[in-house]
N, C-alpha and C positions, 0 to 999 in steps of 0.2 A: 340336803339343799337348804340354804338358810339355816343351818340349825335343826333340820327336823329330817330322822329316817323315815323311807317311804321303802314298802319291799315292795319289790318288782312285780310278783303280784298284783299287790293292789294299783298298778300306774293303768292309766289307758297308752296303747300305745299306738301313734296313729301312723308310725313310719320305723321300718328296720331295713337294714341292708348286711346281711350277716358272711364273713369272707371267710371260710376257715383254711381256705391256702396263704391268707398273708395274716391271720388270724387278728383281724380287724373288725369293729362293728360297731354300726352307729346306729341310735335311736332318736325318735323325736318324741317324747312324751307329753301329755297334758297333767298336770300334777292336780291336785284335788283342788288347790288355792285359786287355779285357773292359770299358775302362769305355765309357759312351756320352755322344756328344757330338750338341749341338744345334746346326745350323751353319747362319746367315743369311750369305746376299749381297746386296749392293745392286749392282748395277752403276751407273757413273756418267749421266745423261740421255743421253748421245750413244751409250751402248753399248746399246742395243735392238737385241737380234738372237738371231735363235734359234741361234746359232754358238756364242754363251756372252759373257763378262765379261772386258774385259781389262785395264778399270778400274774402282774402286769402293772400296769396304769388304765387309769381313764381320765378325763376330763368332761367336767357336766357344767354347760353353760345355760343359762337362763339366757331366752331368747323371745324378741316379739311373736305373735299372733301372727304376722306378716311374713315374718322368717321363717315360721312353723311350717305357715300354710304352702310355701315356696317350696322348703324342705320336705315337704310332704309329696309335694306335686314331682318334684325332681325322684324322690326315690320309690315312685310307688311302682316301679317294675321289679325293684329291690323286695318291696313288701311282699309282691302277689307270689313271687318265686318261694318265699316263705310261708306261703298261707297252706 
């Protein structure tokens, strides 16, 4: 993001919603600089598997504190199904 790798790891993460029937998943992170990012995966059709994604797309958008917090709120049934 910007220029700079972060491993997954080290992100807080404050929001998942993870699909592995349509093998879909989005995150909301708070990145260390403060700002937050919305972060989709697709994995590619053959990569169904709950081991994760080893091909596909994502898209990682920086997003406000407001949009965080919304996205936070809307997925936290996603989150807690995960915890």
């Amino acid at each position: 993001m910007d220029g700079v790798s972060y491993p997954f790891a080290s992100l807080e993460t404050l929001a998942k919603k993870m699909r592995v029937a349509t093998n879909v998943s989005e995150f909301v992170y708070k990145l260390p600089t403060g700002k937050y990012v919305y972060l989709t995966v697709v994995g590619d059709e053959d990569q169904i598997s709950a081991y994760g994604v080893s091909r596909g797309w994502y898209v990682a958008e920086v997003i406000s504190e407001k949009d965080a917090l919304w996205l936070v709120k809307a997925l936290e049934p996603f989150t807690n199904m995960n915890e």
